[in-house]
PDB file of N, CA, C, O and CB in Angstrom:
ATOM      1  N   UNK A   1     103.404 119.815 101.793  1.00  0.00           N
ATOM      2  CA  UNK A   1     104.799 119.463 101.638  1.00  0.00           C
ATOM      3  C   UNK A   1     105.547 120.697 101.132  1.00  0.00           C
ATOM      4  O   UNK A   1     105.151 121.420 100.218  1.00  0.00           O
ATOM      5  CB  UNK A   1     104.971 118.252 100.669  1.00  0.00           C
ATOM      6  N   UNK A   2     106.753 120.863 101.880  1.00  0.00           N
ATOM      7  CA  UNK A   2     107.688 122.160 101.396  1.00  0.00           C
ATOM      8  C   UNK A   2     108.673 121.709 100.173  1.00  0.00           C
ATOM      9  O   UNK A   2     108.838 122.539  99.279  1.00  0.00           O
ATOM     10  CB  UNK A   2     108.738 122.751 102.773  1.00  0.00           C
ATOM     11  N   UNK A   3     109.284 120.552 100.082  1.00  0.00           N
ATOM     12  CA  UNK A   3     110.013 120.214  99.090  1.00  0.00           C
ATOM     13  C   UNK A   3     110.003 118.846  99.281  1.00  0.00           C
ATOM     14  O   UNK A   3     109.378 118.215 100.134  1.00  0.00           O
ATOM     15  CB  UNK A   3     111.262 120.838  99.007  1.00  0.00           C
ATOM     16  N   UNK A   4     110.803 118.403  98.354  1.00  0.00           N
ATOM     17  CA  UNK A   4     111.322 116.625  98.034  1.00  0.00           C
ATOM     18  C   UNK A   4     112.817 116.717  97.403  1.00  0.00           C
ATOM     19  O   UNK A   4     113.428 117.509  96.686  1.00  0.00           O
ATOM     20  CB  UNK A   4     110.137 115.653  96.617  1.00  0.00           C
ATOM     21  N   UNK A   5     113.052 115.595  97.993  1.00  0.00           N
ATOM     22  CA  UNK A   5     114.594 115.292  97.471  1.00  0.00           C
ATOM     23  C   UNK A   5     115.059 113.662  98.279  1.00  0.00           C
ATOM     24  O   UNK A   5     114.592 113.057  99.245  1.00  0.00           O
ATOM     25  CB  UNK A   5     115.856 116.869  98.120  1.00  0.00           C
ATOM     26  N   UNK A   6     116.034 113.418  97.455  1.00  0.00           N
ATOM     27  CA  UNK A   6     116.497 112.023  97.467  1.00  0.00           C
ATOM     28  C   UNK A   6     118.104 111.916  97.836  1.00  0.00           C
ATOM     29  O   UNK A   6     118.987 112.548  97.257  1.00  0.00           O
ATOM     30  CB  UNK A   6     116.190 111.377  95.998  1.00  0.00           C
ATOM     31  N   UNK A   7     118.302 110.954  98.953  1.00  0.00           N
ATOM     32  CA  UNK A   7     119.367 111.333  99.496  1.00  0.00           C
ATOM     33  C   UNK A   7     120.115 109.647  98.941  1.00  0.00           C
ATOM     34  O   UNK A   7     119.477 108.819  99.592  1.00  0.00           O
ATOM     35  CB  UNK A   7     119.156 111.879 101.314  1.00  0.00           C
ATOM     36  N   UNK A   8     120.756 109.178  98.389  1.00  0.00           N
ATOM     37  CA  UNK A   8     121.313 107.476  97.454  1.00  0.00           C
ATOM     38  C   UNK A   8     122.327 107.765  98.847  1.00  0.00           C
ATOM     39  O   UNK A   8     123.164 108.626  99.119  1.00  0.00           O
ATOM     40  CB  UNK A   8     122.305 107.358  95.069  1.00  0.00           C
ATOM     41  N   UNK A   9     122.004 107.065  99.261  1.00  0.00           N
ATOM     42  CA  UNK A   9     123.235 106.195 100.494  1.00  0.00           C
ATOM     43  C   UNK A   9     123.252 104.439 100.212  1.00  0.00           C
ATOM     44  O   UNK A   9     122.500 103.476 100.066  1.00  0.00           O
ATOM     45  CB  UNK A   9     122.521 106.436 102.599  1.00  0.00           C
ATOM     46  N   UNK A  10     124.737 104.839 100.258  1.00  0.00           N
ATOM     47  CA  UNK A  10     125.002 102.921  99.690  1.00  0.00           C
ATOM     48  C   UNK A  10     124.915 101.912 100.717  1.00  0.00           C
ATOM     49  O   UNK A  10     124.928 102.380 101.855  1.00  0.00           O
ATOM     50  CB  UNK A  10     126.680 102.508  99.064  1.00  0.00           C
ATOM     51  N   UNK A  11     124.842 100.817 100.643  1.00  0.00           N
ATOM     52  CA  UNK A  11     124.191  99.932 101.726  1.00  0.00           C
ATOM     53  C   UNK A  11     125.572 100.177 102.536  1.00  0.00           C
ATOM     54  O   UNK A  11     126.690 100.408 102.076  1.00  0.00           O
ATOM     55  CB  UNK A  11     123.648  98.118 101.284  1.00  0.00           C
ATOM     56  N   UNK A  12     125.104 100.042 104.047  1.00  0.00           N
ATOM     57  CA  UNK A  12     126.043 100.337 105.281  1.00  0.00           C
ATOM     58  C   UNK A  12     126.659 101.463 104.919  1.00  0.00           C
ATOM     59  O   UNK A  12     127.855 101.699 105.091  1.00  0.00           O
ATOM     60  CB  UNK A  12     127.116  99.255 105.668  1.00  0.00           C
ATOM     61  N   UNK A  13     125.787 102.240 104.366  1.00  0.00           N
ATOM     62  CA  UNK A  13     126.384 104.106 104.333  1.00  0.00           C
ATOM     63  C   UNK A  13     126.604 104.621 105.504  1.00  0.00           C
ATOM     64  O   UNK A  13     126.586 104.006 106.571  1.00  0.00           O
ATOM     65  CB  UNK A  13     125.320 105.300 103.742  1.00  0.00           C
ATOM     66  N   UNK A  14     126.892 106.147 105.288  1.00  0.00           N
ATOM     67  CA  UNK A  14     126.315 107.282 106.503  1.00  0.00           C
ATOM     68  C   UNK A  14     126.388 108.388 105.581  1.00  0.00           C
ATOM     69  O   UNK A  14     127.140 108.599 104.630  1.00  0.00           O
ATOM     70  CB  UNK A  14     127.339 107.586 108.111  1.00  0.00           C
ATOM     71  N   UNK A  15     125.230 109.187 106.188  1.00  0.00           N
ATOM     72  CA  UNK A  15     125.463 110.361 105.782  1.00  0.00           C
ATOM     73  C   UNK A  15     124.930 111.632 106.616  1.00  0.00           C
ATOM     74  O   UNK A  15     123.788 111.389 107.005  1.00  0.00           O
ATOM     75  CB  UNK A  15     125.011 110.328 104.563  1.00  0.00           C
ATOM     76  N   UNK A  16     125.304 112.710 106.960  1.00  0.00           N
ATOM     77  CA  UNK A  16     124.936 113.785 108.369  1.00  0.00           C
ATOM     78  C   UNK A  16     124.991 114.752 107.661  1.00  0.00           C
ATOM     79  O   UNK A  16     125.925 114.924 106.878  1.00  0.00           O
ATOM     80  CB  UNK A  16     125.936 113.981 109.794  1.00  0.00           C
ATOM     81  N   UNK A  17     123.750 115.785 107.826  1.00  0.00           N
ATOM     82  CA  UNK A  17     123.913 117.413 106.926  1.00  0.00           C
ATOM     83  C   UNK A  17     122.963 118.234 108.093  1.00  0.00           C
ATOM     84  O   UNK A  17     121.975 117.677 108.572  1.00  0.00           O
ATOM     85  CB  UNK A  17     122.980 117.507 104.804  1.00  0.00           C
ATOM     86  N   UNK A  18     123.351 119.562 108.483  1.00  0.00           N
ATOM     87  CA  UNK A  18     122.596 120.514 109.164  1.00  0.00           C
ATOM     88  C   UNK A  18     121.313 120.575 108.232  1.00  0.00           C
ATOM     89  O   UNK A  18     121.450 120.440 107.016  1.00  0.00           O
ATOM     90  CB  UNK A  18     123.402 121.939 109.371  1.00  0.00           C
ATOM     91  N   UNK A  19     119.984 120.794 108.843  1.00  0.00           N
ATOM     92  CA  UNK A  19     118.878 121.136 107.819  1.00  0.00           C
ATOM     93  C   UNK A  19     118.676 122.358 107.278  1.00  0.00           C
ATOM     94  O   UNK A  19     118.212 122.445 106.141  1.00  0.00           O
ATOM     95  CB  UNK A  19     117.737 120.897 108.276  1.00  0.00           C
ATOM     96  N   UNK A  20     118.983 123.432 107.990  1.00  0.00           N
ATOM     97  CA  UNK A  20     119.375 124.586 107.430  1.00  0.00           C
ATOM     98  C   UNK A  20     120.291 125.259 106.318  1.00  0.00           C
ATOM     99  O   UNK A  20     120.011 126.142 105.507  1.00  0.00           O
ATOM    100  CB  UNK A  20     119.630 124.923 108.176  1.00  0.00           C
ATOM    101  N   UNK A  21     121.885 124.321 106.614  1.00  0.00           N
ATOM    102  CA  UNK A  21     122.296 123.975 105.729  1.00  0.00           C
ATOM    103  C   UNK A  21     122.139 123.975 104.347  1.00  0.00           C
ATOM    104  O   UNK A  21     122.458 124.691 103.397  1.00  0.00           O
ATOM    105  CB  UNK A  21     122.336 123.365 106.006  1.00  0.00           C
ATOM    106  N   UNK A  22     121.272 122.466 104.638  1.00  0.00           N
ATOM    107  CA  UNK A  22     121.299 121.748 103.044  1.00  0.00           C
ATOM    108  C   UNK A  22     119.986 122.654 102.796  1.00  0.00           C
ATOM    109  O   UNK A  22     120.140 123.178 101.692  1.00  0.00           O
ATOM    110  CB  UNK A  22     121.078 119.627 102.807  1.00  0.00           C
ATOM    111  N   UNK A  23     118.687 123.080 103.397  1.00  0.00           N
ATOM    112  CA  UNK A  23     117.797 123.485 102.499  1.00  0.00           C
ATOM    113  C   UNK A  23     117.589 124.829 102.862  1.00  0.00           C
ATOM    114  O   UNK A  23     116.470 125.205 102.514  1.00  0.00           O
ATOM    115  CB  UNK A  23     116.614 122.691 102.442  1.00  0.00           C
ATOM    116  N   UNK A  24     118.362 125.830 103.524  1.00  0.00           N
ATOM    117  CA  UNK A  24     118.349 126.998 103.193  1.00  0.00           C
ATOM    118  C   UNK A  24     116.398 127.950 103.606  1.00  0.00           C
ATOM    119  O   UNK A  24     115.451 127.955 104.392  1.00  0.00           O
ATOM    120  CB  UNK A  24     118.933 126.768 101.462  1.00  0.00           C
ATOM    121  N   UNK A  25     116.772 128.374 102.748  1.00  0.00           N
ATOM    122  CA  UNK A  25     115.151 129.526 103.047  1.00  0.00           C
ATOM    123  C   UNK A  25     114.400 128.733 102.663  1.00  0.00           C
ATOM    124  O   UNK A  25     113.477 129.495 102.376  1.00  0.00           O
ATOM    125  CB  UNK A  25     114.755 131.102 102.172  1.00  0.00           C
ATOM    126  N   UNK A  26     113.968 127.554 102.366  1.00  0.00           N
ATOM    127  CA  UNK A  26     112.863 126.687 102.093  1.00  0.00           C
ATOM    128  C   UNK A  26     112.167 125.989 103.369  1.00  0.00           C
ATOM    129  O   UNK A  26     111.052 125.468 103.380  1.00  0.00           O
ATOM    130  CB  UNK A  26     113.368 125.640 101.150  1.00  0.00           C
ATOM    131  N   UNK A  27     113.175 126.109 104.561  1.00  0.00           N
ATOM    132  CA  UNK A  27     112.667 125.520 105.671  1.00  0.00           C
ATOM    133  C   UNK A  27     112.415 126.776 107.082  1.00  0.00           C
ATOM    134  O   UNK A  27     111.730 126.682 108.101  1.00  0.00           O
ATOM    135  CB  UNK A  27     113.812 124.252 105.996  1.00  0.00           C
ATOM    136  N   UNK A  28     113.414 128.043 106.504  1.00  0.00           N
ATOM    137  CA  UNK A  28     113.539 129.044 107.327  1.00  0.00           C
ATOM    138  C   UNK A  28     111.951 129.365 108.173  1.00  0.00           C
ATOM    139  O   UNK A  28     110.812 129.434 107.711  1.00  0.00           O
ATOM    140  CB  UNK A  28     114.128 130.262 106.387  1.00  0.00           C
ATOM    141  N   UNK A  29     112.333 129.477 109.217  1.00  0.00           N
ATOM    142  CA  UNK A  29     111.286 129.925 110.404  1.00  0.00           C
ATOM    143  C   UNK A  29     110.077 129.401 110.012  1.00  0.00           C
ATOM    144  O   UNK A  29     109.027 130.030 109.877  1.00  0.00           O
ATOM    145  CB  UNK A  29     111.085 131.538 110.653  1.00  0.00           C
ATOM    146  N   UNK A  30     110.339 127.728 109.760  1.00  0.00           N
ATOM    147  CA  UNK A  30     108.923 126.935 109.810  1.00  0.00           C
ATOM    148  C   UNK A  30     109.201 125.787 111.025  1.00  0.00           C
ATOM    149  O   UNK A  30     110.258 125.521 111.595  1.00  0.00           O
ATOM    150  CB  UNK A  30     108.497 126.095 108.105  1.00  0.00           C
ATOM    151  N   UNK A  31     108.550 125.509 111.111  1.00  0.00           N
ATOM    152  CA  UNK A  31     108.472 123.921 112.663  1.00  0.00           C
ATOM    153  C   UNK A  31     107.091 123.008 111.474  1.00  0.00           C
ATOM    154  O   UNK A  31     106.132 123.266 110.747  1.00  0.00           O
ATOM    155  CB  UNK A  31     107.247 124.816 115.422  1.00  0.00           C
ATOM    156  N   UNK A  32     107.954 121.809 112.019  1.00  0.00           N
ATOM    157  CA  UNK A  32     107.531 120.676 111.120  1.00  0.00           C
ATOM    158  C   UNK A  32     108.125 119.231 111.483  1.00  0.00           C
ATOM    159  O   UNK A  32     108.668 118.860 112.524  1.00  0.00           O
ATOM    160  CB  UNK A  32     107.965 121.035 109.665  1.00  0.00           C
ATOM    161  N   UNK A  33     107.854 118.540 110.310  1.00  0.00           N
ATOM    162  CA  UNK A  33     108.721 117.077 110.204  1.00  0.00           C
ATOM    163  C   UNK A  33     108.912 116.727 109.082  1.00  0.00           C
ATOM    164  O   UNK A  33     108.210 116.982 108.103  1.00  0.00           O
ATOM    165  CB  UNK A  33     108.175 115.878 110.765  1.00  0.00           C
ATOM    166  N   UNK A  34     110.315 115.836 109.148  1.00  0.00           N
ATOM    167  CA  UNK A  34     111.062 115.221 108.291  1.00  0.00           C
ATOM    168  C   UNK A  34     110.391 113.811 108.223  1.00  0.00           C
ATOM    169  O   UNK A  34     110.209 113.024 109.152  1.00  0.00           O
ATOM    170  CB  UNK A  34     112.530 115.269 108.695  1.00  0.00           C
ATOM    171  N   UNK A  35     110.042 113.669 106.801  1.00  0.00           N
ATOM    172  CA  UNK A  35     109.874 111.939 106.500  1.00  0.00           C
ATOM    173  C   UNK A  35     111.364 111.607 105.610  1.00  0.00           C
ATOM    174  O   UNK A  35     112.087 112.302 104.896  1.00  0.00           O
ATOM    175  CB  UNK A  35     108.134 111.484 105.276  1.00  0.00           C
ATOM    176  N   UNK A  36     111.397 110.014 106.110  1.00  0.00           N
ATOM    177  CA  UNK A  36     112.241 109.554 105.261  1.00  0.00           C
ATOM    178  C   UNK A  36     111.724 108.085 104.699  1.00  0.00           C
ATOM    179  O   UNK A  36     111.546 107.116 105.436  1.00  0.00           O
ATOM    180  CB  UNK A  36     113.575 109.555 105.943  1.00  0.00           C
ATOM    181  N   UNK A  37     111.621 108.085 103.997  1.00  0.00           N
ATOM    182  CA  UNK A  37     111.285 106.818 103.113  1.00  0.00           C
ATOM    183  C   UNK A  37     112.010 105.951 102.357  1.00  0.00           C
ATOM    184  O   UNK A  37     112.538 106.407 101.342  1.00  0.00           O
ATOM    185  CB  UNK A  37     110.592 107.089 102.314  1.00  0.00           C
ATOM    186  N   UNK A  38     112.191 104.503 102.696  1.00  0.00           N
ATOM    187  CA  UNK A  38     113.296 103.590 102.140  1.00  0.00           C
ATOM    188  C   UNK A  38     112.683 102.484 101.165  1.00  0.00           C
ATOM    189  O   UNK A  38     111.483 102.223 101.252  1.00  0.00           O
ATOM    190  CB  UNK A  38     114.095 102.844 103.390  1.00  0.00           C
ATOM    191  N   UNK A  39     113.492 101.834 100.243  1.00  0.00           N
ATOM    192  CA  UNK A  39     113.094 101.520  99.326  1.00  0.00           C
ATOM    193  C   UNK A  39     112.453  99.852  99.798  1.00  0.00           C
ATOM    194  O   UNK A  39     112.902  99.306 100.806  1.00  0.00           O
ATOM    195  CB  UNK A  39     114.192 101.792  98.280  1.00  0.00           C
ATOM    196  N   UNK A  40     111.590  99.307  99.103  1.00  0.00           N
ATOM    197  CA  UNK A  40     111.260  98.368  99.913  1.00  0.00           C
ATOM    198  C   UNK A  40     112.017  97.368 100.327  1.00  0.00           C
ATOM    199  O   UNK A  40     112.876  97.135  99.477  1.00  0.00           O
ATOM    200  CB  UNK A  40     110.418  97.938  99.543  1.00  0.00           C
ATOM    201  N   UNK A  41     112.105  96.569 101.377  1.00  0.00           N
ATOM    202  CA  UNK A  41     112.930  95.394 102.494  1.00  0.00           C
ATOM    203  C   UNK A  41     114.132  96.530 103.083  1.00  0.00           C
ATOM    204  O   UNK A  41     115.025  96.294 103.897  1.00  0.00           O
ATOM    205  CB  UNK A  41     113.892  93.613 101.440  1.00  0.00           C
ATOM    206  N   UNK A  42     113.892  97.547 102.532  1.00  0.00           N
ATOM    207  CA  UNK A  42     114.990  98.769 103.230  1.00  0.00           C
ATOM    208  C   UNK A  42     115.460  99.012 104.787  1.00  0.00           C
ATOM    209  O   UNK A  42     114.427  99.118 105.448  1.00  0.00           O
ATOM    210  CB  UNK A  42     114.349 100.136 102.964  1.00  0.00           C
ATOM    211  N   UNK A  43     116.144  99.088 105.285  1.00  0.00           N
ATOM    212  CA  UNK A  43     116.300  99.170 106.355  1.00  0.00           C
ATOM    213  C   UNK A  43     117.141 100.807 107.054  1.00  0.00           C
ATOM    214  O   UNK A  43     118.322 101.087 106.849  1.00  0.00           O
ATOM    215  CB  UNK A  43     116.922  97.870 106.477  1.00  0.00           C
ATOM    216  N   UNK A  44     116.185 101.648 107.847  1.00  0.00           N
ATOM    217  CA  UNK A  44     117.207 103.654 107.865  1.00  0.00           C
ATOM    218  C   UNK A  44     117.133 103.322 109.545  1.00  0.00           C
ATOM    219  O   UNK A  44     116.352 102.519 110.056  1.00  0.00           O
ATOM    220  CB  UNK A  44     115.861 105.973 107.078  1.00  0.00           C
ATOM    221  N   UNK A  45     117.948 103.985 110.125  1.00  0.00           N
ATOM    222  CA  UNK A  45     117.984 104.517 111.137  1.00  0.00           C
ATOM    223  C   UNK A  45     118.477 106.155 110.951  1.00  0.00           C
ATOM    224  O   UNK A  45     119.337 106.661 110.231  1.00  0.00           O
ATOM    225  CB  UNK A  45     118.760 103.638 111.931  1.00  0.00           C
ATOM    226  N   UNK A  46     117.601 106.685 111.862  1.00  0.00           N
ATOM    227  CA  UNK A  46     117.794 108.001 111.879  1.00  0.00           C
ATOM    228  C   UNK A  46     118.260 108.425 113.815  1.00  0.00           C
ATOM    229  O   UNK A  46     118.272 107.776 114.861  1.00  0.00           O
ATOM    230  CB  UNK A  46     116.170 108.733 111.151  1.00  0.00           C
ATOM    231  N   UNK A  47     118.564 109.788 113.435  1.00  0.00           N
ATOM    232  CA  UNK A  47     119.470 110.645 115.066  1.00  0.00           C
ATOM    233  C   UNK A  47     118.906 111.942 114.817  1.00  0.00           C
ATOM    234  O   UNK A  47     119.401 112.687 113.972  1.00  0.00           O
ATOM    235  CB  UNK A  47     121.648 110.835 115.160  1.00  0.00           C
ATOM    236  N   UNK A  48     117.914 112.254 115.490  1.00  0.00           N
ATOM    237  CA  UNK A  48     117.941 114.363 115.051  1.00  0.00           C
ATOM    238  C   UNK A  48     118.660 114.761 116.497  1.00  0.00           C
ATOM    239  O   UNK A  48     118.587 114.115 117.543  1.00  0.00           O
ATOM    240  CB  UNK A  48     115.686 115.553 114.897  1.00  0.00           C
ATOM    241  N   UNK A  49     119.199 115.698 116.323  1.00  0.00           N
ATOM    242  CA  UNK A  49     119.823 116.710 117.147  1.00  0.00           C
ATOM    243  C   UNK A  49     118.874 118.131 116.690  1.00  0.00           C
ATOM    244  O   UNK A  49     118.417 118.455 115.594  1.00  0.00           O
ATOM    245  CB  UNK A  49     121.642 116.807 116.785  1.00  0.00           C
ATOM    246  N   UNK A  50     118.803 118.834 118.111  1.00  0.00           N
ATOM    247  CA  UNK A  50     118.317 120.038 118.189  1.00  0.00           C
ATOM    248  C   UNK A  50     119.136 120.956 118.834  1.00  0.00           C
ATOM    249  O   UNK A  50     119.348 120.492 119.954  1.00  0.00           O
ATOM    250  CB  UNK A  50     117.187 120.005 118.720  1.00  0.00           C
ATOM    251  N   UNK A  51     119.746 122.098 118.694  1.00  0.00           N
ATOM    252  CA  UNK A  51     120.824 122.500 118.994  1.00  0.00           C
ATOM    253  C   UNK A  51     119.952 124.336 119.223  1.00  0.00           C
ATOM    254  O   UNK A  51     119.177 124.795 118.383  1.00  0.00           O
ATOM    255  CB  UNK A  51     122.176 122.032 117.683  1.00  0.00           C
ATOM    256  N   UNK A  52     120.249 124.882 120.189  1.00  0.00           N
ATOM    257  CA  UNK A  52     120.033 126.059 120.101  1.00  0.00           C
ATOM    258  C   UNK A  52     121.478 127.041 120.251  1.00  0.00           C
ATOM    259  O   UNK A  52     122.626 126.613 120.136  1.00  0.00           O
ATOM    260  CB  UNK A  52     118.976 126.252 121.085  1.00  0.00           C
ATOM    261  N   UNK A  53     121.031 128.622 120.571  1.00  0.00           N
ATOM    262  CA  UNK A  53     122.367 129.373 119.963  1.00  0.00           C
ATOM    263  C   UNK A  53     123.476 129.191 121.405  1.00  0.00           C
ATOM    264  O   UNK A  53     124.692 129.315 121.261  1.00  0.00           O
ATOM    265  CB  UNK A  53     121.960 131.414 119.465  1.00  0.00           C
ATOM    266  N   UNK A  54     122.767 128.850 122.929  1.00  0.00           N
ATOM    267  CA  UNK A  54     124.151 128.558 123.444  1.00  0.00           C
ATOM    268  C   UNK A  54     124.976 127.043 122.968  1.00  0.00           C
ATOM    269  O   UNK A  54     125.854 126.463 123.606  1.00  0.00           O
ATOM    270  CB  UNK A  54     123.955 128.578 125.076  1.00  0.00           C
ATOM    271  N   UNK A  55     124.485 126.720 121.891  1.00  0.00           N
ATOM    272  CA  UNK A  55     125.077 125.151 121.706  1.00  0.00           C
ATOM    273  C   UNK A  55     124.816 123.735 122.374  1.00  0.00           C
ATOM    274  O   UNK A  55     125.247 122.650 121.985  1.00  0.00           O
ATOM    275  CB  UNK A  55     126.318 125.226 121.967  1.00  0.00           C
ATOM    276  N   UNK A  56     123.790 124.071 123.770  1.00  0.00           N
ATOM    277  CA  UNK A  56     122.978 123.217 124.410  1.00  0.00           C
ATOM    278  C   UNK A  56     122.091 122.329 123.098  1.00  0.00           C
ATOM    279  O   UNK A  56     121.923 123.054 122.118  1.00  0.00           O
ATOM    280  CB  UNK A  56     122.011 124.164 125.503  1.00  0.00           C
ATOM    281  N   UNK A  57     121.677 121.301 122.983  1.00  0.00           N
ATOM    282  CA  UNK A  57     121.522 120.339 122.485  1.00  0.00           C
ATOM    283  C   UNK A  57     120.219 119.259 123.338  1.00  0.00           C
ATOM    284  O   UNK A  57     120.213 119.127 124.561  1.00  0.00           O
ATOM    285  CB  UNK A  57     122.931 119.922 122.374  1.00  0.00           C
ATOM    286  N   UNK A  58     119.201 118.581 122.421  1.00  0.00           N
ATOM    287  CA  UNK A  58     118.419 117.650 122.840  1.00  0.00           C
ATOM    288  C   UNK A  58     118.332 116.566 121.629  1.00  0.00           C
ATOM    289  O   UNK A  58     118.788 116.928 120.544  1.00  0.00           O
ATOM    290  CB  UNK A  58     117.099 118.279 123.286  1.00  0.00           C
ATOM    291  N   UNK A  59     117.702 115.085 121.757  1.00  0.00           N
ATOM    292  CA  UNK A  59     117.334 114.479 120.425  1.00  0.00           C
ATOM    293  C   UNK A  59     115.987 114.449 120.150  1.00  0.00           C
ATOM    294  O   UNK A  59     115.096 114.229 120.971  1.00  0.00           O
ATOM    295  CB  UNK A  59     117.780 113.164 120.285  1.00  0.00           C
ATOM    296  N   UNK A  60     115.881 114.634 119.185  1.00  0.00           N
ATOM    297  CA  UNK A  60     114.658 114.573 118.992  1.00  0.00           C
ATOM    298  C   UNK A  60     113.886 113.269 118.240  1.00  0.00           C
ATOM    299  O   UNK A  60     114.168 112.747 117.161  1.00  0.00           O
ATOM    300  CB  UNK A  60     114.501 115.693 118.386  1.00  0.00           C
ATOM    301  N   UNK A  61     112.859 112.944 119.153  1.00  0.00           N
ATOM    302  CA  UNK A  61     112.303 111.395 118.831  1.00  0.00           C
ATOM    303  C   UNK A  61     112.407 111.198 117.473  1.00  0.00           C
ATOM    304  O   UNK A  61     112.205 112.166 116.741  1.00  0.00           O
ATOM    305  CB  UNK A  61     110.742 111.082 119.225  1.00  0.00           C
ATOM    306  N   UNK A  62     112.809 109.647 116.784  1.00  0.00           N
ATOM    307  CA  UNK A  62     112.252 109.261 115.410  1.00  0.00           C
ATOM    308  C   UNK A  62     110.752 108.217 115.997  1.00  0.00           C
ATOM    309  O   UNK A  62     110.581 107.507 116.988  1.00  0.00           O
ATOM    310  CB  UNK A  62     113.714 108.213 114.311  1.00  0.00           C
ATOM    311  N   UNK A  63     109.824 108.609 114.739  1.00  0.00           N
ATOM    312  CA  UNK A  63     108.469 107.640 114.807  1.00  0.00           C
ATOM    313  C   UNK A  63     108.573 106.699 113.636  1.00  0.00           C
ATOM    314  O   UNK A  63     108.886 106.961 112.475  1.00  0.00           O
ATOM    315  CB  UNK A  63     106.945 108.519 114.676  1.00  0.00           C
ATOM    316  N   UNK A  64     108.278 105.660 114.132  1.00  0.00           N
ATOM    317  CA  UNK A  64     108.055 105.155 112.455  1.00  0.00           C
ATOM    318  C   UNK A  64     106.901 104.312 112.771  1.00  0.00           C
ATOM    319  O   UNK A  64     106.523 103.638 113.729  1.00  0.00           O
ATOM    320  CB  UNK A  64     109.468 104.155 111.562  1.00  0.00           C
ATOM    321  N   UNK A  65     106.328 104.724 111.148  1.00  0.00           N
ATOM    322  CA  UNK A  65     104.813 104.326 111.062  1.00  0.00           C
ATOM    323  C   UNK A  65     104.603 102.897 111.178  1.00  0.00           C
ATOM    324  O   UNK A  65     103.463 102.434 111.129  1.00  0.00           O
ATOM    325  CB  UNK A  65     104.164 104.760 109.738  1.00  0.00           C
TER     326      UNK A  65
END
């Protein structure tokens, strides 16, 4: 694991952040995955976007266990 952190979204939230962005040189020039974990009877939907430098764009699958 590279880091941990906790994102409090209120019921029928939203919330959207670049990953680079929010975590900077902690994620720089690694390939991996994002877990997200909800509190129990919780309910997340997730969206990844993959974006390269002409701005072309794909989604990238969510799994859930």
């Amino acid at each position: 694991m590279i880091l941990s952190d906790t994102l409090a979204i209120p019921s029928m939230g939203h919330t959207s952040f670049n990953l680079a962005d929010r975590y900077g040189t902690a994620i720089a020039e690694r390939r991996g995955m994002l877990e997200f974990r909800t509190p129990s009877g919780g309910q997340t939907s997730v969206l990844g976007l993959r974006f390269n430098t002409t701005g072309a764009f794909r989604t990238i699958p969510a799994l859930a266990e």
